[in-house]
N, C-alpha and C positions, 0 to 999 in steps of 0.2 A: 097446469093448465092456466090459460090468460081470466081472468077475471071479470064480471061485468063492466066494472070500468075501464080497463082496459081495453077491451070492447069497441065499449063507445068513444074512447081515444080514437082509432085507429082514423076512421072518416080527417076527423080532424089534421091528425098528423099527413094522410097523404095531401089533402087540401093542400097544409102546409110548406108538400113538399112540391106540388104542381106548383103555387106561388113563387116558390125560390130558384124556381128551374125557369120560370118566366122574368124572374130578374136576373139573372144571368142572364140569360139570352141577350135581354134587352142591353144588359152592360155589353154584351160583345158585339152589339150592333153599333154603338153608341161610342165604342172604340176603334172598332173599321172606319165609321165616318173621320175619326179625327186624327188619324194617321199622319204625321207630317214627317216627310225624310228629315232624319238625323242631320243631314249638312246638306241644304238645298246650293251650295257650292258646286257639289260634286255630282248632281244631278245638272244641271248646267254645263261643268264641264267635258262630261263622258251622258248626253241624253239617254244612249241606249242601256244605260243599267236600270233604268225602269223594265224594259222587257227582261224575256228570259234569262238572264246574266250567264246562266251555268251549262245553256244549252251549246253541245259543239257546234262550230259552224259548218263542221262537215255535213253532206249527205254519209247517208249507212253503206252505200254504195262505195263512197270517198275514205270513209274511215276504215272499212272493209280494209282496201285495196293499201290504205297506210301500212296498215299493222300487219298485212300479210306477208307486206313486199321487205320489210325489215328481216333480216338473218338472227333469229334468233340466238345461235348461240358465237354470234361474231364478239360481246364483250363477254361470254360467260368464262371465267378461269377457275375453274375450281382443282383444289387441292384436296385428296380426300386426308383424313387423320391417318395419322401412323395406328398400327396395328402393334397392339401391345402381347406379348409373346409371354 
């Protein structure tokens, strides 16, 4: 079983731990603000990689209609293994 003193640690240690969770925070605010692109070259020369970079530019409608209308098995060549006797 925890002890008297230990006990009366506990207050302390969570205090503690509220304080350090508030510095953090505060550090990852304090590093959003000072964000600066790696090569403000390349933001200049392609603007749009500030937006969504990874979004497609299709519609779901568009991208749908891509992949459906593809033949599936037009490159597929499969060769199965010889069967060992």
């Amino acid at each position: 079983m925890m002890d008297q003193e230990g006990i009366n640690q506990v207050p302390d240690s969570q205090e503690q731990v509220k304080e350090l969770i508030e510095m953090v925070r505060e550090l990852l605010r304090e590093r959003e603000r000072n964000i600066e692109p790696e090569d403000p070259y390349l933001i200049e020369a392609l603007p749009s990689i500030e937006e969504d970079f990874l979004r497609t530019p299709l519609t779901e409608e568009e991208r749908k209609e891509a992949t459906q209308s593809y033949p599936k098995s037009l490159s597929m060549n499969y060769l199965p293994p010889t069967l060992n006797d």
